[in-house]
Every structure is written in structure tokens, then in C-alpha cells.
FIDOBA-751531 format. One record per residue (C-alpha): y, z, x. Coordinates in Angstrom, 2 decimals. Layout:
BEGIN
@c2: Y	c3: Z	c1: X
...
//
This chain:
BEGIN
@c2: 33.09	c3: 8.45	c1: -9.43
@c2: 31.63	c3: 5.18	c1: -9.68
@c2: 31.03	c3: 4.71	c1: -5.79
@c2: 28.96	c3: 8.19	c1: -6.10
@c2: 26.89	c3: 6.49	c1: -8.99
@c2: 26.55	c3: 3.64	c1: -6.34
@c2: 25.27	c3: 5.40	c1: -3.55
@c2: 22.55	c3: 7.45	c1: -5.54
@c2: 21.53	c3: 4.44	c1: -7.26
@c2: 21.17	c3: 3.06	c1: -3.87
@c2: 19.37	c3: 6.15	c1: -2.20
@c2: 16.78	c3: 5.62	c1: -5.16
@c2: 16.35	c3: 2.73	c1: -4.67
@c2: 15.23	c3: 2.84	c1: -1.00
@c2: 13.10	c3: 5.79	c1: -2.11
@c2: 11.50	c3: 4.28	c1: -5.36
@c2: 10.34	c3: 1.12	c1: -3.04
@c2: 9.06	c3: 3.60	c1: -0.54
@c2: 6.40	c3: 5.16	c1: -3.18
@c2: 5.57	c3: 1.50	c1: -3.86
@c2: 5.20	c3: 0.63	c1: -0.53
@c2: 2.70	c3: 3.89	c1: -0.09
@c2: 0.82	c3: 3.27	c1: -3.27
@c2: -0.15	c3: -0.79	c1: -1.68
@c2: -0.90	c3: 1.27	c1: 1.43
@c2: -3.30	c3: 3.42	c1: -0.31
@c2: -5.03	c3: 0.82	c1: -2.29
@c2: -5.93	c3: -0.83	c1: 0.76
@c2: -7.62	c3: 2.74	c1: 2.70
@c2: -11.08	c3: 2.12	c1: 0.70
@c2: -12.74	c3: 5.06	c1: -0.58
@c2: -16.30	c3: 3.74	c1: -0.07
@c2: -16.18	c3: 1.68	c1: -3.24
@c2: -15.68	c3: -2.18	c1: -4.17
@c2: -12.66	c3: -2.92	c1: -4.86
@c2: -10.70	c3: -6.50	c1: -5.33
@c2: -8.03	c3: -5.20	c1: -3.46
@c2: -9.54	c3: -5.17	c1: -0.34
@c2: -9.73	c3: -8.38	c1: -0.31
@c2: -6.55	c3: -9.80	c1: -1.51
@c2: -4.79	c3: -9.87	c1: 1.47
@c2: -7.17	c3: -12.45	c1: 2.89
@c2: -5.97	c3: -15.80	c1: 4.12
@c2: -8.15	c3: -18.98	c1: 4.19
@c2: -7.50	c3: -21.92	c1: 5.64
@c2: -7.43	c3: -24.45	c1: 2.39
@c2: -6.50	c3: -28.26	c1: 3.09
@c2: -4.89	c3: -27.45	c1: 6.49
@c2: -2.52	c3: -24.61	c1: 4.33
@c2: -2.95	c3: -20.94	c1: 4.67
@c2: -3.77	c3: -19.78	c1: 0.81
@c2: -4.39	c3: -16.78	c1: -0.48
@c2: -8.30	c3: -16.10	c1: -1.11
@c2: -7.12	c3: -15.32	c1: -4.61
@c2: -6.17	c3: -18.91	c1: -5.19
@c2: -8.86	c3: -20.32	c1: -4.07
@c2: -11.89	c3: -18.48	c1: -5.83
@c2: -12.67	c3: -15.97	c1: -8.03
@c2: -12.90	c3: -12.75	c1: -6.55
@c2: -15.06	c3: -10.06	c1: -8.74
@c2: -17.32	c3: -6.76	c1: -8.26
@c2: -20.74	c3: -7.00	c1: -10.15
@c2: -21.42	c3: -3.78	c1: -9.07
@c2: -20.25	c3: -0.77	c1: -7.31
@c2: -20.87	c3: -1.48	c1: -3.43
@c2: -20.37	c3: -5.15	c1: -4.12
@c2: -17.88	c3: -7.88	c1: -4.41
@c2: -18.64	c3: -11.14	c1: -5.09
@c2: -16.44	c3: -14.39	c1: -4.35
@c2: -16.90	c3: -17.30	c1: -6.18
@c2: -15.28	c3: -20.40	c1: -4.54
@c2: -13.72	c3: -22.83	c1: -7.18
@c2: -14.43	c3: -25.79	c1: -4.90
@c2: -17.55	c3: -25.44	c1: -2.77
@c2: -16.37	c3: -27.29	c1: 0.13
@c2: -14.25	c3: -24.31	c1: 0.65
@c2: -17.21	c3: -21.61	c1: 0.85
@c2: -16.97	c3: -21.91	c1: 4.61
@c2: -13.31	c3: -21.70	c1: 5.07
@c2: -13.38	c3: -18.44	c1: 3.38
@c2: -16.79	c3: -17.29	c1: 5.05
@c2: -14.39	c3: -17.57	c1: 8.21
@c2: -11.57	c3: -16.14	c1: 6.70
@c2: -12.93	c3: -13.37	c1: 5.64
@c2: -14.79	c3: -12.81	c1: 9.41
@c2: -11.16	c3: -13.45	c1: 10.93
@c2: -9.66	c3: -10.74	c1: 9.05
@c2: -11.55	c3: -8.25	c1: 10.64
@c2: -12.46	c3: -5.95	c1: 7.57
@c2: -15.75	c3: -4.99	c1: 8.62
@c2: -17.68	c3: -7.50	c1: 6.24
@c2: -20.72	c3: -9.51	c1: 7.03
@c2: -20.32	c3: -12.16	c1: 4.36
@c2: -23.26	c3: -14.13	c1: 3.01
@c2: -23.22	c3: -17.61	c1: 1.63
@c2: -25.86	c3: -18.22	c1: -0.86
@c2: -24.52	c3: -21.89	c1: -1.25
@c2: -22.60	c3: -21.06	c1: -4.71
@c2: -20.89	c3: -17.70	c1: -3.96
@c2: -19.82	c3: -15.19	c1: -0.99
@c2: -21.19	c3: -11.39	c1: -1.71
@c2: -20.09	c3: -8.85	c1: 0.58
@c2: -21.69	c3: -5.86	c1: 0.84
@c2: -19.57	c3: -2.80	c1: 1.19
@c2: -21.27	c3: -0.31	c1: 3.51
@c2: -21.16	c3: 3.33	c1: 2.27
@c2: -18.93	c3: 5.49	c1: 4.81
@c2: -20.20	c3: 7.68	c1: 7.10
@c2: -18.49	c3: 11.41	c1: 7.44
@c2: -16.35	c3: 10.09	c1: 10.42
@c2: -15.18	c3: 6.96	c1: 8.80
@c2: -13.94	c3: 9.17	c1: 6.28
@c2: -12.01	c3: 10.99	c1: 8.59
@c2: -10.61	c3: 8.50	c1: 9.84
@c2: -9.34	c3: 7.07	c1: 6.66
@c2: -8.43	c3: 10.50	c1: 5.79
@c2: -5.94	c3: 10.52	c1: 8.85
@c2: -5.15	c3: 6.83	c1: 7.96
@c2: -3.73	c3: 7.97	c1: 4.49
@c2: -1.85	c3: 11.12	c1: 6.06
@c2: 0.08	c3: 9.02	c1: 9.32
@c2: 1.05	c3: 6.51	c1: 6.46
@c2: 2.42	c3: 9.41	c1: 4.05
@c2: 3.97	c3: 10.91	c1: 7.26
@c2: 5.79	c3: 7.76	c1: 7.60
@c2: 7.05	c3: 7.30	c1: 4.13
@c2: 8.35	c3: 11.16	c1: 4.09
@c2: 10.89	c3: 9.24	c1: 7.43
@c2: 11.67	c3: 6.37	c1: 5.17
@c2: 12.78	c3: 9.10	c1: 2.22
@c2: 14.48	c3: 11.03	c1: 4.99
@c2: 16.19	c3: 8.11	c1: 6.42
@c2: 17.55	c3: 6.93	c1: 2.93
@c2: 18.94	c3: 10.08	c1: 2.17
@c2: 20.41	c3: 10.30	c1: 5.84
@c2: 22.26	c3: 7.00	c1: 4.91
@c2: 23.11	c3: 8.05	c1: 1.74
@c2: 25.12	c3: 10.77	c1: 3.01
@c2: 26.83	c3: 8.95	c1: 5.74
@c2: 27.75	c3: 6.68	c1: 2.90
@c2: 29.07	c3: 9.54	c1: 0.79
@c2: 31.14	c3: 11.21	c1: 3.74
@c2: 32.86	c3: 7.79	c1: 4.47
@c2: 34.56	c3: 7.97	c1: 1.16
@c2: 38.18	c3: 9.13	c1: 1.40
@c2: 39.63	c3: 9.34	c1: -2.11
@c2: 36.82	c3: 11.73	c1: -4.10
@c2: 37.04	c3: 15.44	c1: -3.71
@c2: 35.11	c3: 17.56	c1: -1.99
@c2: 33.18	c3: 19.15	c1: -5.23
@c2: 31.97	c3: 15.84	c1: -6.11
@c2: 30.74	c3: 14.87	c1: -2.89
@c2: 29.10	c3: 18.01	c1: -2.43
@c2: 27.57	c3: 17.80	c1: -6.30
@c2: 26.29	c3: 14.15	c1: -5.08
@c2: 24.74	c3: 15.58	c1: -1.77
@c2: 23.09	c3: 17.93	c1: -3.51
@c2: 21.41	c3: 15.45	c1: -6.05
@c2: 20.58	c3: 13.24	c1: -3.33
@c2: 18.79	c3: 16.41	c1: -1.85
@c2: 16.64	c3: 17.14	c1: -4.85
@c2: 15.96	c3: 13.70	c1: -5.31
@c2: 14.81	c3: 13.37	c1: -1.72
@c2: 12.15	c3: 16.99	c1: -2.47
@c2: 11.14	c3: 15.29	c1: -5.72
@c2: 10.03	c3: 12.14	c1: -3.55
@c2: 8.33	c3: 14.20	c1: -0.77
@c2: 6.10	c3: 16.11	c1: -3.59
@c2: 5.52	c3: 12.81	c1: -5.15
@c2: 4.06	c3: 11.91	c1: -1.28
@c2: 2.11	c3: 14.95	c1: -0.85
@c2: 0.43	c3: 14.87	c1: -4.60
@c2: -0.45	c3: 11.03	c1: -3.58
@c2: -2.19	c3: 12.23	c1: -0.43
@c2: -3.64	c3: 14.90	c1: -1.37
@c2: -5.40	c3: 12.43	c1: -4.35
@c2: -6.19	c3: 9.77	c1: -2.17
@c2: -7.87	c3: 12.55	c1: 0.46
@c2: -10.11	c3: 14.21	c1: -2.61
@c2: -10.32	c3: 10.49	c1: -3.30
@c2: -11.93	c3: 9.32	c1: 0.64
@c2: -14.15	c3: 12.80	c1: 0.79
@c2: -15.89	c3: 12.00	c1: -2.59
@c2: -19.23	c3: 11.06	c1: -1.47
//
């Protein structure tokens, strides 16, 4: 009984990090607003160490199409001028001497799209992951040799439910983030 406990614990796990993994993926598909996120995955090259951009100024958005990135020490303002160039996020930084604005361009029809497809092919693939926990979930539960065949089958079919419960937690997150890239 305990081993069943195991392996659904297990399955939810996989499945519960798989959501989490889909929500950072959606946070970084911008919706045609400023957002600190897209940012934070920035690298810059601090004292000959690769540090976060969030360690190494302050990253805020005064206003709507705007984030601004204020440098604690401004002999790094150039480092993270390039950093941000390197990382390809489709950002011409300017340096004003004291801080780094970036304008965010407002998205054309076919950007959204394209995000829009972005956001699905990333759902699509955490609908596998879900799939492929519950796959190993069952191999795990038909391994077992000493628990009837009721129990198994009760445990299969929570492991099913859980895995529909996940899928229409995917599809309500797409269809938000979707709404969410159209919204001129």
C-alpha cells in the first residue's frame, strides 16, 4: 500500500514541476509589455565571472514599454550594455552614463503569432512530460508483485485523472497566455 502511495507521490511530482517549468516558460514569451522577467536571465560578464544582471544592478520598469537598469557600480554599465546585446533579446540598449533603458517595441500582428505558436509548441511539450510521468508511473506500478490487482488498478486510475487534471491545467494556461499575446 505504501509503494502505491510512493509511486503517485512520485508521478506528482514529475507533473507538479512540469506546470512550474511551463509557468517560467510563459513568463519569458512577452506579451508586448515590460516586464523584469525578461531580463533576468541575462548574464554579464562582472570581474572576469559570469553574474546574473540581477546582481549587479537594479533592474526596474518606470513605465509600461520600458525597463530601466540601474548599474550599482558604473564601471559595469558597459559589461551589461554587451550583455544584454549578446543575449539576443531584440533590445537596443542605451547608456545615458548612469542607467541602461531599453525600450520594448510594441509587437506587430505576426510577432504575436509567433509567440502565440511559441506558447502552444511549449504546452505541447509539457502535455509529453505529463504523459511520460504517468507512462513511468505505471511501469512502476505493474513491476510490483505482492499488491492485488484492485489496488493497482484503483492506483492506475488515480494516476489517470491526475494526469487529465494536469493537461486542463495546460490548456487553461495557454489559452490565458494566448488571450494574454493577442491583447493589443
Amino acid at each position: 500500500m505504501e509503494e502505491l502511495n510512493m509511486i503517485t507521490e512520485m508521478v506528482k511530482q514529475e507533473m507538479d514541476a512540469a506546470i512550474k517549468h511551463l509557468e517560467h516558460a510563459f513568463v519569458k514569451i512577452r506579451a508586448g509589455r515590460a516586464s523584469t522577467t525578461m531580463v533576468q536571465d541575462v548574464m554579464v560578464e562582472y570581474y572576469d565571472a559570469m553574474t546574473p544582471l540581477s546582481q549587479v544592478a537594479n533592474v526596474s520598469i518606470p513605465d509600461a514599454m520600458t525597463i530601466s537598469i540601474q548599474p550599482w557600480d558604473k564601471t559595469a554599465i558597459k559589461a551589461i550594455e554587451k550583455a544584454i546585446i549578446i543575449s539576443n533579446l531584440g533590445f537596443a540598449p542605451s547608456n545615458n552614463g548612469e542607467n541602461i533603458i531599453l525600450n520594448v517595441p510594441p509587437l506587430t500582428e505576426e510577432r504575436r503569432r509567433d509567440l502565440s505558436k511559441q506558447a502552444k509548441a511549449e504546452a505541447e511539450q509539457t502535455k509529453v512530460t505529463i504523459r511520460n510521468a504517468r507512462q513511468d508511473g505505471m511501469k512502476e506500478l505493474k513491476n510490483l508483485e505482492s499488491i492485488s490487482e484492485d489496488l493497482i488498478k484503483d492506483t492506475e486510475a488515480r494516476i489517470q485523472t491526475m494526469t487529465d487534471k494536469y493537461i486542463a491545467t495546460i490548456d487553461e494556461h495557454v489559452k490565458a497566455k494566448d488571450v494574454d499575446i493577442m491583447k493589443i
